[in-house]
C-alpha positions as CSV (number, residue, x, y, z in Angstrom):
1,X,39.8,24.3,-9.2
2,X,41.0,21.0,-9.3
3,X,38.8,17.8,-9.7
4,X,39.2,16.9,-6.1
5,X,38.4,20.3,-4.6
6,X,35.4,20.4,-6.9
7,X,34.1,17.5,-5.5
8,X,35.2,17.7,-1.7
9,X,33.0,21.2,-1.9
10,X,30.3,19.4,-3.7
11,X,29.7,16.8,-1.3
12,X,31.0,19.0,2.1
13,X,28.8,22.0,1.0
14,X,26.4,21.6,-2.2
15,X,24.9,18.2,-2.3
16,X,21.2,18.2,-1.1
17,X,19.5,15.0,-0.9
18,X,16.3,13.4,-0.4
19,X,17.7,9.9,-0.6
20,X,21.5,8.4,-0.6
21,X,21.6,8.0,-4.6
22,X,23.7,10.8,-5.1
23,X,26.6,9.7,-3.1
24,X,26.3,5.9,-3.6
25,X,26.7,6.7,-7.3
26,X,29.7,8.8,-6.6
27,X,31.5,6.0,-4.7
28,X,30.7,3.6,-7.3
29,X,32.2,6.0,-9.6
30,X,35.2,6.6,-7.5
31,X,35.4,2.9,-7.1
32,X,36.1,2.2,-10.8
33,X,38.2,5.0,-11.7
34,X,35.6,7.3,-12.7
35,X,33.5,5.0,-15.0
36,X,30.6,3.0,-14.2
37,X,27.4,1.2,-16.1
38,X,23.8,1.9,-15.3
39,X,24.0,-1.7,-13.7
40,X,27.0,-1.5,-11.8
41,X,25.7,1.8,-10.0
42,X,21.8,0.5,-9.7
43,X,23.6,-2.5,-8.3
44,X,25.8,-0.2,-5.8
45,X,22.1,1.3,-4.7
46,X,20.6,-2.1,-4.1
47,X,23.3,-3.2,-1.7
48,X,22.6,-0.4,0.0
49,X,18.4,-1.4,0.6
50,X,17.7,-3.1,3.6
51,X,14.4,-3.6,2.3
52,X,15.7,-6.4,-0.4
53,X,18.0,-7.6,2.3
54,X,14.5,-8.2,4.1
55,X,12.9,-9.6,1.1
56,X,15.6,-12.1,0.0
57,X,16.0,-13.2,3.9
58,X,12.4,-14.1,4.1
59,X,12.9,-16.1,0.7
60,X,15.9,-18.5,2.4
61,X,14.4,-18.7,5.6
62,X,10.9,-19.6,4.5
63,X,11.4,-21.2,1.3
64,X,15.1,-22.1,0.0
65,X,16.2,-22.9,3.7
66,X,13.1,-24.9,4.2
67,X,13.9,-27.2,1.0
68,X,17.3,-27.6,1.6
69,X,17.4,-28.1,5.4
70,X,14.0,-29.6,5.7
71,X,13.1,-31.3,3.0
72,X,16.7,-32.4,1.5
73,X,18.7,-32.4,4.4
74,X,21.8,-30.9,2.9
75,X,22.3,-28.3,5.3
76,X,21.4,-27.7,9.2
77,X,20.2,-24.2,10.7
78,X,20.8,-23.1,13.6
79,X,19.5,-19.3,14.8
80,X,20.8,-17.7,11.8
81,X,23.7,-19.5,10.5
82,X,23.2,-22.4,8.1
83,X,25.9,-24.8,7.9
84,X,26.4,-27.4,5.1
85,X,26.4,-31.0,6.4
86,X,29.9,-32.5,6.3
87,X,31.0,-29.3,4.4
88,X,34.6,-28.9,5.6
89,X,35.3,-32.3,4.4
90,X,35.4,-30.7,0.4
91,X,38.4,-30.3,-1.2
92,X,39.0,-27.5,-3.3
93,X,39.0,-29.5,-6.1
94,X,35.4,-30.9,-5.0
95,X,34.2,-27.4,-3.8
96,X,35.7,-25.9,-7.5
97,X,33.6,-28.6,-9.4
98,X,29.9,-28.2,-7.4
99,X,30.3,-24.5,-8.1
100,X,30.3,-25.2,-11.7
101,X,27.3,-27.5,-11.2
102,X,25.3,-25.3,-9.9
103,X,26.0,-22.2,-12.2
104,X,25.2,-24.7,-15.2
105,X,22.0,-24.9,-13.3
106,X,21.0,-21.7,-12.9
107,X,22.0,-20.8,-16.5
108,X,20.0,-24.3,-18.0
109,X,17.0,-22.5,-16.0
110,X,17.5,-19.3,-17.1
111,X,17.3,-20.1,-20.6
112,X,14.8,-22.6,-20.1
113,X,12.7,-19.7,-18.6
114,X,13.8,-17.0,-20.9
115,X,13.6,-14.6,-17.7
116,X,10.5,-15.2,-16.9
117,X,11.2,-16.3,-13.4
118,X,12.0,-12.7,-12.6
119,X,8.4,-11.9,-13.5
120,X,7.1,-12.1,-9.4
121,X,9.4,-8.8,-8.7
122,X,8.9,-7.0,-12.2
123,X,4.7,-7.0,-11.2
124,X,3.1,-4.0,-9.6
125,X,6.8,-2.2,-9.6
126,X,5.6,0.8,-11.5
127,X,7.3,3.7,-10.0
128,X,4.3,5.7,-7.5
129,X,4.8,9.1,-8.5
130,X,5.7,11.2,-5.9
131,X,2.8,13.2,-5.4
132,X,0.6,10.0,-4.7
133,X,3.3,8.8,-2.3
134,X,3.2,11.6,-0.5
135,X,-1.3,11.2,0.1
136,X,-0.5,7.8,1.0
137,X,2.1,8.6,3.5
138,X,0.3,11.8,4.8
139,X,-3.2,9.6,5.0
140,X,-1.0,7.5,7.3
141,X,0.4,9.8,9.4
142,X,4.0,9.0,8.9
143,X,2.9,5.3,10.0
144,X,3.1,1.8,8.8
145,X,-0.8,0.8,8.7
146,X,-0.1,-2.5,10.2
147,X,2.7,-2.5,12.7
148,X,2.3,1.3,13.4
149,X,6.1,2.0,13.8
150,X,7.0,5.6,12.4
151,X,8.7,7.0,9.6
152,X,11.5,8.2,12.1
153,X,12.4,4.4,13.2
154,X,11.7,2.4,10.0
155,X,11.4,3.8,6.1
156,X,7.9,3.5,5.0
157,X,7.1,2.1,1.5
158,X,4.0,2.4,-0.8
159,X,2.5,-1.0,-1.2
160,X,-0.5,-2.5,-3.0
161,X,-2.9,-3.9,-0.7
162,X,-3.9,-6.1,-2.9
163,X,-0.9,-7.3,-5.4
164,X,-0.8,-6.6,-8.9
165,X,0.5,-9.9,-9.9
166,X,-3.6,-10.7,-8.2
167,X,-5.4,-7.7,-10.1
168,X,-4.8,-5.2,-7.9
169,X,-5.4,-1.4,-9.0
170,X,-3.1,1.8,-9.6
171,X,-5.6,3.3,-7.5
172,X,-5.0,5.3,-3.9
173,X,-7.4,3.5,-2.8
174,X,-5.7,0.7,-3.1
175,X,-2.4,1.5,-1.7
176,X,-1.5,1.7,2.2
177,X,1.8,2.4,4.3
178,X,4.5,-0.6,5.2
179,X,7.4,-0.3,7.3
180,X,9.8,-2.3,5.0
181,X,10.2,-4.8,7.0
182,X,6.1,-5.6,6.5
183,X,6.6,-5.0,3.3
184,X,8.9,-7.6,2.7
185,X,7.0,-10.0,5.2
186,X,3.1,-9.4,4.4
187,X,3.0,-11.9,1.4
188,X,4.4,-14.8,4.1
189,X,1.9,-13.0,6.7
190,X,-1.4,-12.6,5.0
191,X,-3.4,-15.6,3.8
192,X,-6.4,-13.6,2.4
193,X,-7.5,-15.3,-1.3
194,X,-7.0,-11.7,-2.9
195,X,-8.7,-13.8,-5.7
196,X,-11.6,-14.7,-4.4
197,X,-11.9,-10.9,-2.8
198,X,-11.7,-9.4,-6.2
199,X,-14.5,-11.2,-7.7
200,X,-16.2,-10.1,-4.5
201,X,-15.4,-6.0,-5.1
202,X,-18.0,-6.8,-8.4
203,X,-20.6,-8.6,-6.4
204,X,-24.4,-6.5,-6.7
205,X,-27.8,-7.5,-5.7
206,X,-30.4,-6.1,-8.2
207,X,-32.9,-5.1,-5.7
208,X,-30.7,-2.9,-4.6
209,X,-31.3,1.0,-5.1
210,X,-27.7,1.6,-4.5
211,X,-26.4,-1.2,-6.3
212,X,-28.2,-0.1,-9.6
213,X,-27.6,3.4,-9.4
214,X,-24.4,2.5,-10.8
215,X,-26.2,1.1,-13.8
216,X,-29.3,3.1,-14.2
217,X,-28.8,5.9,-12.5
218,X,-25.3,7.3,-13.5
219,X,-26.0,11.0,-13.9
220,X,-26.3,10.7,-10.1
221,X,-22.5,9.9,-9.6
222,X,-20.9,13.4,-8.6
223,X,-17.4,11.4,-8.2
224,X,-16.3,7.8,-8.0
225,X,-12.8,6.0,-7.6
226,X,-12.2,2.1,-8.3
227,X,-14.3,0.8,-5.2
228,X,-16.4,3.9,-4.2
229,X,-18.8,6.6,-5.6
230,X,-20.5,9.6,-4.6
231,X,-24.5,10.7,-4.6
232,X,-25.9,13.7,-2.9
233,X,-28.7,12.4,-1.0
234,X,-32.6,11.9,-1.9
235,X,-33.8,13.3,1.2
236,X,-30.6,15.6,2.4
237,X,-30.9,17.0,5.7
238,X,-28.8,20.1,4.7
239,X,-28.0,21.7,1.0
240,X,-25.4,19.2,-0.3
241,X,-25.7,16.2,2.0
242,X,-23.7,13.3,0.5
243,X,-23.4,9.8,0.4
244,X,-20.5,7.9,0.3
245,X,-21.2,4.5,-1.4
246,X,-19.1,1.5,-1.7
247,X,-19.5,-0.5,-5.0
248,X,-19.7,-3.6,-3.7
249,X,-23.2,-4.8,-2.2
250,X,-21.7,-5.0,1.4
251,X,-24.9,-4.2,4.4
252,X,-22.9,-2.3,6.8
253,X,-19.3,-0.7,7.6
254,X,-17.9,-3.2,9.3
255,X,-18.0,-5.5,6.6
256,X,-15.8,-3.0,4.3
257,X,-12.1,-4.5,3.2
258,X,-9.0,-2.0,4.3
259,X,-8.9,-1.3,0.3
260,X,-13.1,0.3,0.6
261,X,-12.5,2.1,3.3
262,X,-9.3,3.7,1.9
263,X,-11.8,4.5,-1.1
264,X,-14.5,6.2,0.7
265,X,-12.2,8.5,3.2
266,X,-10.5,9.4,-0.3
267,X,-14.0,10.1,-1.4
268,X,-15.3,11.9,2.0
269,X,-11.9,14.5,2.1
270,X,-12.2,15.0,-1.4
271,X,-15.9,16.2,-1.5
272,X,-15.3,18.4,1.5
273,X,-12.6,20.3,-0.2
274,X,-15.1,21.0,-2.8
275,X,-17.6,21.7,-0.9
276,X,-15.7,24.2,1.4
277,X,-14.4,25.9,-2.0
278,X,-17.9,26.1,-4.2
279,X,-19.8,27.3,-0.8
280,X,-18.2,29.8,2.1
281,X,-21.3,29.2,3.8
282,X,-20.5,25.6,5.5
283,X,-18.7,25.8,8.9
284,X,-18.7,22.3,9.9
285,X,-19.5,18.4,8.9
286,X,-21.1,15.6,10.8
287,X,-20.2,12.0,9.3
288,X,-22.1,9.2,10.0
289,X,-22.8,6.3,9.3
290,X,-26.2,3.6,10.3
291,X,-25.2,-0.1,11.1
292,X,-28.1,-2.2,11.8
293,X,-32.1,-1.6,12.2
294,X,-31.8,-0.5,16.1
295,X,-29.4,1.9,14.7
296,X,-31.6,3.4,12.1
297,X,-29.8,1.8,8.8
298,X,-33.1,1.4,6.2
299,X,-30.7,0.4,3.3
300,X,-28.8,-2.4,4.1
301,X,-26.1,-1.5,1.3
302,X,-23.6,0.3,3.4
303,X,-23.2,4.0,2.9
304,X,-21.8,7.0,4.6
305,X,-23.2,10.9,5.3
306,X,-21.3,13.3,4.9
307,X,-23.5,16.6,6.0
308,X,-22.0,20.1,5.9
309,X,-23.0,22.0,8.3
310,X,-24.5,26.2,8.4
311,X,-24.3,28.1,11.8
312,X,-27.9,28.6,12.5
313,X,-29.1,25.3,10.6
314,X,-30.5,23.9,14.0
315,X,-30.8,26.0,17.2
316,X,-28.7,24.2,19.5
317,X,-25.8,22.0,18.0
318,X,-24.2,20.8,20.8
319,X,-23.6,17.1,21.0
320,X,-23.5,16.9,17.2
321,X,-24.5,12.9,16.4
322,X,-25.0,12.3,20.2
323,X,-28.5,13.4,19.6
324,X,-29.4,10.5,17.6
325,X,-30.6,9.7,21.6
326,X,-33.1,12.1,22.9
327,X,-32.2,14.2,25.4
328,X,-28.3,12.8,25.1
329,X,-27.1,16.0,23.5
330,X,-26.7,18.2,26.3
331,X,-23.9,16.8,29.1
């Protein structure tokens, strides 16, 4: 079989993807009579990534374009095109000469940086191994967690909520679903001092009993992550009823960052799988949570039940939490 047949059945027939690398590497093969660096084909990829298209667009039109069109008045914008002021009066000659300007540039600042000024895209680009893609994407639903579009319209990515470059964590709890176009837009979008809100995911109060079990009180912690731990409860209402406990002193849910309550549904579907594995007996959960004296919360360091549930553990368990009202259970 000749070369070409070999490959027409390869690429017709055999080739099974689950992304385009295969046959942009290919073309950029074919392209350069069968030979082709590690560059040139990771470069062949990256023209194909809408996503740095995305990135690098926000970059001229919010930063670059600004300078030069704003700032310097060397060029003028209008809807997408930017046009160099008095730029068809160049010569060749002239055009030639600025060209060779500016390249001396960029190389003086290369060298002057060593690289360095690469470092912004080189942070928090640790590959996300597949398997903890997949949770994060599953969590989602298939859905970009901030614009909601699906994974059938848009590609989604795995992003750190909070950046690395800031301190962020290789933790799942940390990472969340973006379309690649909010990907590419959140840093431009979001104003949040992630610096300030890490120093705050270390904040205790020392009268606080769930604050210090984390000190004191260790051998309590059946399971933790980065921002959330785990404590079957004092008092349980049912064999193995668990709390779900943020870190960070924080009085009720609703004062929980996106990043905590990622951490304590990790935390929730984790302990149920256990749960339902170590005990056959449990046929159902009720989670709850108290917010607020009228609503029964007597520990104002937020924290979330999770109570398995026995057929025959009350007599009548319909209505579930509606019966925190008497008399509201039955309708």
């Amino acid at each position: 079989m000749t070369i070409f047949n070999k490959l027409k059945t390869f690429i017709s027939e055999d080739m099974t993807m689950s992304h385009i690398y295969q046959p942009v590497m290919l073309i950029a093969l074919l392209k350069n009579k069968g030979r082709a660096s590690v560059k040139d084909i990771a470069q062949s990829i990256l023209n194909q990534d809408p996503t740095q298209i995305e990135y690098y667009s926000e970059i001229v039109k919010n930063m670059v374009g600004k300078v030069l069109t704003k700032n310097r008045q060397i060029t003028e914008k209008q809807g997408e095109i930017y046009t160099l002021k008095d730029g068809d009066s160049l010569s060749q000659t002239e055009i030639d000469e600025l060209i060779v300007l500016c390249e001396r540039k960029i190389q003086e600042y290369e060298i002057k940086r060593d690289g360095a000024h690469w470092e912004h895209r080189k942070k928090g680009r640790k590959v996300i191994s597949g398997t903890i893609r997949y949770e994060v994407l599953k969590r989602a639903k298939g859905r970009c967690e901030l614009c909601g579009i699906s994974h059938e319209l848009k590609s989604l990515e795995v992003d750190h909520i909070t950046p690395k470059s800031l301190g962020g964590k290789d933790d799942i709890s940390n990472y969340q679903a973006l379309c690649y176009t909010c990907n590419a837009q959140k840093n431009n979008k979001d104003d949040t001092d992630f610096r300030s809100l890490n120093s705050q995911y270390e904040y205790r109060e020392i009268d606080c009993i769930f604050c210090n079990i984390q000190n004191n009180e260790k051998n309590r912690i059946v399971q933790e992550n980065t921002l959330a731990y785990v404590i079957r409860d004092g008092f349980g209402v049912t064999e193995n009823h668990s709390l779900i406990i943020p870190k960070r002193h924080v009085q009720d849910y609703f004062g929980l960052t996106q990043a905590e309550i990622n951490a304590a549904d990790q935390l929730i579907r984790s302990q149920k799988k256990q749960l339902d594995k170590n005990d056959k007996s449990i046929e159902g959960y009720n989670i709850g949570i108290n917010a607020g004296v009228v609503a029964g919360q007597t520990i104002f360091h937020c924290h979330i039940h999770l109570i398995p549930r026995r057929k025959g553990d009350v007599a009548n368990p319909k209505g579930g939490i509606r019966n925190v009202i008497p008399g509201k259970g039955d309708y």
